[in-house]
C-alpha positions in Angstrom: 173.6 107.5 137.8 172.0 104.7 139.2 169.2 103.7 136.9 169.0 99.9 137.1 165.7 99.4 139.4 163.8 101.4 142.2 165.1 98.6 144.3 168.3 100.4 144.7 167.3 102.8 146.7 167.6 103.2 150.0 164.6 103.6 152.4 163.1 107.6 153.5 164.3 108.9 156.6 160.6 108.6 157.9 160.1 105.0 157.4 164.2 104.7 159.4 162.8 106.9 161.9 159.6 104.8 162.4 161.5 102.0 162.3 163.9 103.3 165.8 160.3 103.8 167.4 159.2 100.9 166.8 162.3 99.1 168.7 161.3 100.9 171.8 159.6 98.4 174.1 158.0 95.5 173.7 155.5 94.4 171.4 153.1 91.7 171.1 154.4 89.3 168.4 152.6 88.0 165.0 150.9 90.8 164.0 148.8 91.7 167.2 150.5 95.1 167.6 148.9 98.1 167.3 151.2 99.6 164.9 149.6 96.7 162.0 146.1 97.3 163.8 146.8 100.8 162.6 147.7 99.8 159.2 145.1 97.9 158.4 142.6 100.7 160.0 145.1 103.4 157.8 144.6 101.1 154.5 140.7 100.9 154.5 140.3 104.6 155.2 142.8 105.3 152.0 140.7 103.0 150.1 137.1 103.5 151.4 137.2 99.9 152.1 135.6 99.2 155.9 135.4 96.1 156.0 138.8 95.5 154.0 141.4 92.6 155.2 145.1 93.4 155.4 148.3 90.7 155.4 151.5 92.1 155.8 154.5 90.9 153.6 157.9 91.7 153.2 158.4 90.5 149.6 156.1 91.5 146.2 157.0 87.8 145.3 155.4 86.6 148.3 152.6 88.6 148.3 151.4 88.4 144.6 152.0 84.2 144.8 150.0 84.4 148.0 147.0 86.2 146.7 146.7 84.1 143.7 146.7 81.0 145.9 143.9 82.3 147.9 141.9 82.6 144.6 142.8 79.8 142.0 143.0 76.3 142.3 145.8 73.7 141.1 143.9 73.1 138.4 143.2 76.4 137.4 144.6 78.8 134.8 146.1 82.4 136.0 145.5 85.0 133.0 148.0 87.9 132.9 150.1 89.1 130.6 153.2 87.3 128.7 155.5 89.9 130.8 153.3 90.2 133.5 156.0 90.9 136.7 154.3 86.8 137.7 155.7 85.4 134.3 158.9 86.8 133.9 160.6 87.7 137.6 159.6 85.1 139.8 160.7 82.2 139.7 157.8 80.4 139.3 156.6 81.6 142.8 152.9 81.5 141.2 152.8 78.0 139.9 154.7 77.0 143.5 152.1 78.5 146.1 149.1 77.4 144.1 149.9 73.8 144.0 150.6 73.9 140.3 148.6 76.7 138.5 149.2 77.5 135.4 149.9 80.9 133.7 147.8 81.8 130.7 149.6 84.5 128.6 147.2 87.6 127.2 148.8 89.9 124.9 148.4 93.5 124.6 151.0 96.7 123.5 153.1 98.1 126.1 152.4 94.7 128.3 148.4 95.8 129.0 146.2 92.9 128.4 144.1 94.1 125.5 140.7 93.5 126.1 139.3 91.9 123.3 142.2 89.4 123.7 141.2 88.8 127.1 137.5 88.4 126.2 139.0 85.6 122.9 141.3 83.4 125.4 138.6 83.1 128.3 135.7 82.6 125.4 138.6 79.5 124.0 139.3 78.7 127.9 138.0 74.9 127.9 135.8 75.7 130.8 134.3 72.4 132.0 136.3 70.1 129.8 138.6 68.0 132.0 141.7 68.0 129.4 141.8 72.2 130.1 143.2 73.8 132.6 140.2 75.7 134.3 139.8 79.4 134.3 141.0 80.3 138.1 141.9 84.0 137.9 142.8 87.6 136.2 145.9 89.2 137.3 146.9 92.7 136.4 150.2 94.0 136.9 149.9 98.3 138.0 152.0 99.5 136.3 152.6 97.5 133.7 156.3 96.0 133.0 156.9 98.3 130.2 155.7 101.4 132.4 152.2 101.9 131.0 149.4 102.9 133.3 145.7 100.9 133.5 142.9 103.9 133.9 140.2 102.7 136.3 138.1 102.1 133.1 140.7 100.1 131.6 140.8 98.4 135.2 136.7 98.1 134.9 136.7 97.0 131.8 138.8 94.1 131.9 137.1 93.4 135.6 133.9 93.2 133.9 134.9 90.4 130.9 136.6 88.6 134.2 133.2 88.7 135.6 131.2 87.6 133.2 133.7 84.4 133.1 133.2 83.9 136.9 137.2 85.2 137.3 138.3 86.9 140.4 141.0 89.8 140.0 144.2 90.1 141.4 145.9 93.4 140.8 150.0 92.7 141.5 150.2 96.9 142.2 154.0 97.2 143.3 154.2 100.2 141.3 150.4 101.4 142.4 151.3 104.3 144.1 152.9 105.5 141.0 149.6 104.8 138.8 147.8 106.7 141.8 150.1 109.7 141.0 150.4 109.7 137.3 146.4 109.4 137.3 145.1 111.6 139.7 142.3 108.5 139.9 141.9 107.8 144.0 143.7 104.7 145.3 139.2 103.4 145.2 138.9 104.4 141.4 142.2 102.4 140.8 141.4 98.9 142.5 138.5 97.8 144.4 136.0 100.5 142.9 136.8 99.2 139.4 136.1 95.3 140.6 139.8 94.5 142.1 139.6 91.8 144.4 142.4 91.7 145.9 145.5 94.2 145.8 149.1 93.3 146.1 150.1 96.7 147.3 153.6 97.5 146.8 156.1 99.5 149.2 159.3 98.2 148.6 159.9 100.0 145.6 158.5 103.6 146.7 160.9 104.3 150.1 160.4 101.2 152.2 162.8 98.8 153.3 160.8 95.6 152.7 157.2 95.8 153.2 154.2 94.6 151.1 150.6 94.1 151.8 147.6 91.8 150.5 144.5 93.4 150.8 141.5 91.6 150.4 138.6 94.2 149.8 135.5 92.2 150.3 136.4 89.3 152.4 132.1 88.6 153.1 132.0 87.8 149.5 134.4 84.8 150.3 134.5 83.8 154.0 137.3 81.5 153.9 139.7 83.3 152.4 141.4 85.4 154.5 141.7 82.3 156.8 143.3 80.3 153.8 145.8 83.5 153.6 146.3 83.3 156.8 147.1 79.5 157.1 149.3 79.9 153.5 151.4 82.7 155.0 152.0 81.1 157.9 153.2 77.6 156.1 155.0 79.8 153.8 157.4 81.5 156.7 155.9 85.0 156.2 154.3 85.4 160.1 156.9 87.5 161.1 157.0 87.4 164.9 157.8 90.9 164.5 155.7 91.8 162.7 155.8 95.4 164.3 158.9 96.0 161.9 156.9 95.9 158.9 153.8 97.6 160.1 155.5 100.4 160.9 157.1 100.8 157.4 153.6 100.4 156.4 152.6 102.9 158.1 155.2 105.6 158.0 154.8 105.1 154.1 151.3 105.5 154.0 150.9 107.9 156.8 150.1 111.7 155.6 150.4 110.5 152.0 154.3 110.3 152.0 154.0 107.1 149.2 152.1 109.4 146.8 154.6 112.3 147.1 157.4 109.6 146.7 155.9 108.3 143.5 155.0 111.6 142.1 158.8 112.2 142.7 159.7 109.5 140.9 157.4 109.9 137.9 158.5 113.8 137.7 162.2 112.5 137.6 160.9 110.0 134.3 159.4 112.3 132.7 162.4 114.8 132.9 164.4 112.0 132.0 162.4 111.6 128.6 162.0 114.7 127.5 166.1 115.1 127.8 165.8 111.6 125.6 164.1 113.5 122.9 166.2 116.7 123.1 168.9 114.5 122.2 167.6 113.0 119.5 167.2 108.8 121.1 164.0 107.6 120.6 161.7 107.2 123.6 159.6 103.3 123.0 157.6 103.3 126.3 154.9 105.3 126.8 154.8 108.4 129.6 153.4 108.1 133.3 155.0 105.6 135.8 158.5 105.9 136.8 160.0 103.6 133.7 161.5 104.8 130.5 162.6 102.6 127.7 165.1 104.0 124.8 166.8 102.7 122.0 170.4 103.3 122.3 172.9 102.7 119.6 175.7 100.3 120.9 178.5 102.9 120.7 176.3 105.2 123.3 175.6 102.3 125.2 179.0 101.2 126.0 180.1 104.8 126.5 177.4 105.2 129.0 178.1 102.2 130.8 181.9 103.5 131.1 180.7 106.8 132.2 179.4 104.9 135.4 175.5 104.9 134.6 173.7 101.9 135.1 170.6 100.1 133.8 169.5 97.3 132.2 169.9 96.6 128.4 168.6 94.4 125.5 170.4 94.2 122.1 167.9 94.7 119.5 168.2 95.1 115.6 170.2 97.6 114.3 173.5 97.7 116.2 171.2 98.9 119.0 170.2 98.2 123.0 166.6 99.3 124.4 167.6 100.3 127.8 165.6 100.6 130.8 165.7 103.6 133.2 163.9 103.3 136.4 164.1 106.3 138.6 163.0 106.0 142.3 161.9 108.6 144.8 165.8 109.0 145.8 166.6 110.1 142.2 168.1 113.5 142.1 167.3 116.3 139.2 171.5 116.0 139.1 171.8 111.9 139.0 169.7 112.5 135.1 170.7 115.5 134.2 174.4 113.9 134.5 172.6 110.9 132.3 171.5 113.5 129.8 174.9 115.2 129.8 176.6 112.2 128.8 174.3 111.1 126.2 175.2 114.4 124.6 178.5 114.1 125.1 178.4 110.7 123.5 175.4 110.8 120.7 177.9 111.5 117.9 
C-alpha cells in the first residue's frame, strides 16, 4: 500500500527496455545523439511547436530552477503560489540558480493562483522603484500541490494578466501529463497555446527513471535564451555525456503516447481511491482530476493504517485529526487501494 509519492515507483518495462538499446554501441556524447535529436523532433510534433527548443534533465529541481534562470533576473521577483512545488520542495534551488531571485507568494484555494490576486500583487509590484524587487516572472505549477488541475483558460487567463505586466510564464508541469489526461485539453491547449513560455515537462513521476525536459516554445521571441540554458546547464553539471540515457527514457515515455496512458492510469486509480473515501464515510478535502487525494483521517485510523503497512504522508490538524496525502502512480494496482479501502473499513469505528 504504497501511497507516499509517485516517486516510489519503479520505471515501465518500455522505458528499461529502451534503456538496454540504448547501451548497444556507441554514441556521440553531450546530447548529439540521435535518440535526443528524436526527442526533441518527438516533443514539437506532440506540441505543435516547430520551432520549439528542448534541454534534457534528469531532475524537476533542476529543470524548474533552470528555466526560471533563463527568464528572471537577480533582481527580479518569481510569482507562484505559497505552495508552489518552487516554494516548498526545493531547497531554495530557485533563488540559487537565479543569482538570488526572489519568490513572491500568490494565493488561491487548492494551491491555484487566483487571478484577481495575481492581477493585485503585480498591480502593488513596485515596478521601476529601486527599493522593489522587480517583476521577473510567473510560474505555474500543473498540477497544482494539492492536486487541482489549471484548464487552458485558467492557464490563458492568468498568461494574459502576466502579459500585460511584461511577465514571461514558466509552467513547472511534472505532473502535466496527468492534467493532459484528466482534461482531455491537447498537450498545445495546456502550455504554449495558452501563452506558456516555457514548460518544465515532467517524466520522473509518470514511469521514467530520471528524465525531465525544458522546453522553450518560442526561442525567436528571445534569441539568447536557449544559449544562456545552455551555458547554465552546463555550469550547473547537468550536460550529461550520456546524454543518450535520458533521451531514450524521453522517448520511450513519450513515444506512442505511453505517458498519457500512464497518467490516465494513475488518475483512474485516484479517483477509485476517493470514491472508496466517501463510501466509508472520511472526508475527501482536495478536489478530483490529478493523481493526488487528500483526506482527513481521525488519529485512531491513522495510526491503524500506518500499522497495517500503508504509507503516506500526514499533517495533524484540528480535531484529533491528520489530512493525509495519497499519491497513486501508474504502478498502483486496483488491489494496492482496494487493500487501503479495506482497512479503513476495518478500522473506521
Amino acid at each position: 500500500m504504497m501511497f507516499a509519492s509517485d516517486n516510489a515507483s519503479g520505471a515501465h518495462p518500455a522505458v528499461m527496455a529502451a534503456l538496454a538499446r540504448a547501451n548497444d554501441g556507441p554514441a556521440m556524447p553531450y546530447g548529439n545523439d540521435p535518440a535526443t535529436a528524436r526527442v526533441e523532433a518527438l516533443i514539437r510534433e506532440i506540441f505543435e511547436a516547430p520551432r520549439a527548443r528542448v534541454l534534457l534533465m534528469s531532475t524537476g529541481t533542476g529543470a524548474n530552477a533552470l528555466a526560471l534562470a533563463g527568464l528572471c533576473p537577480p533582481w527580479g521577483a518569481i510569482y507562484c503560489h505559497d505552495i508552489a512545488h518552487i516554494e516548498v520542495d526545493e531547497c531554495n534551488a530557485p533563488e540559487f540558480y537565479t543569482g538570488g531571485a526572489k519568490l513572491s507568494h500568490v494565493d488561491g484555494a487548492q494551491a491555484m493562483i487566483d487571478a484577481d490576486a495575481l492581477s493585485d500583487r503585480l498591480a502593488g509590484s513596485g515596478r521601476g522603484v529601486v527599493h522593489n524587487a522587480q517583476p521577473g516572472a510567473l510560474s505555474i505549477t500543473q498540477a497544482t500541490e494539492r492536486g487541482a488541475i489549471y484548464t487552458p483558460g485558467d492557464v490563458a487567463n492568468l498568461a494574459a494578466i502576466a502579459r500585460r505586466h511584461g511577465l514571461p510564464v514558466q509552467m513547472d508541469g511534472t505532473r502535466f501529463a496527468n492534467a493532459v489526461a484528466a482534461t482531455g485539453a491537447s498537450p498545445t491547449a495546456l502550455s504554449h497555446g495558452a501563452g506558456v513560455d516555457i514548460l518544465c515537462l515532467g517524466a520522473t513521476k509518470c514511469g521514467t527513471l530520471a528524465a525531465e525536459a525544458v522546453i522553450v516554445f518560442e526561442p525567436e521571441a528571445r534569441p539568447d535564451l536557449v544559449w544562456q540554458l545552455e551555458l547554465r546547464r552546463k555550469r550547473a553539471g547537468h550536460l550529461y555525456s550520456k546524454m543518450r540515457f535520458v533521451a531514450a527514457q524521453m522517448e520511450a515515455w513519450l513515444d506512442g503516447g505511453l505517458w498519457l496512458d500512464l497518467a490516465t492510469h494513475a488518475n483512474s486509480m485516484a479517483a477509485r481511491l476517493r470514491a472508496g473515501l466517501a463510501r466509508a464515510g472520511i472526508e475527501v478535502v482536495s478536489p478530483p482530476g490529478a493523481n493526488l487525494t487528500f483526506a482527513r483521517l481521525p488519529s485512531g485510523l491513522h495510526r491503524a493504517l500506518q500499522d497495517a503497512g500503508a504509507a503516506y504522508y500526514a499533517d495533524p490538524v484540528p480535531g484529533d485529526c491528520v489530512e493525509a496525502r495519497f499519491v497513486t502512480s501508474w504502478a498502483t494496482s486496483e488491489a494496492e487501494v482496494d487493500a487501503l479501502l479495506a482497512a479503513c473499513i476495518a478500522n473506521a469505528a
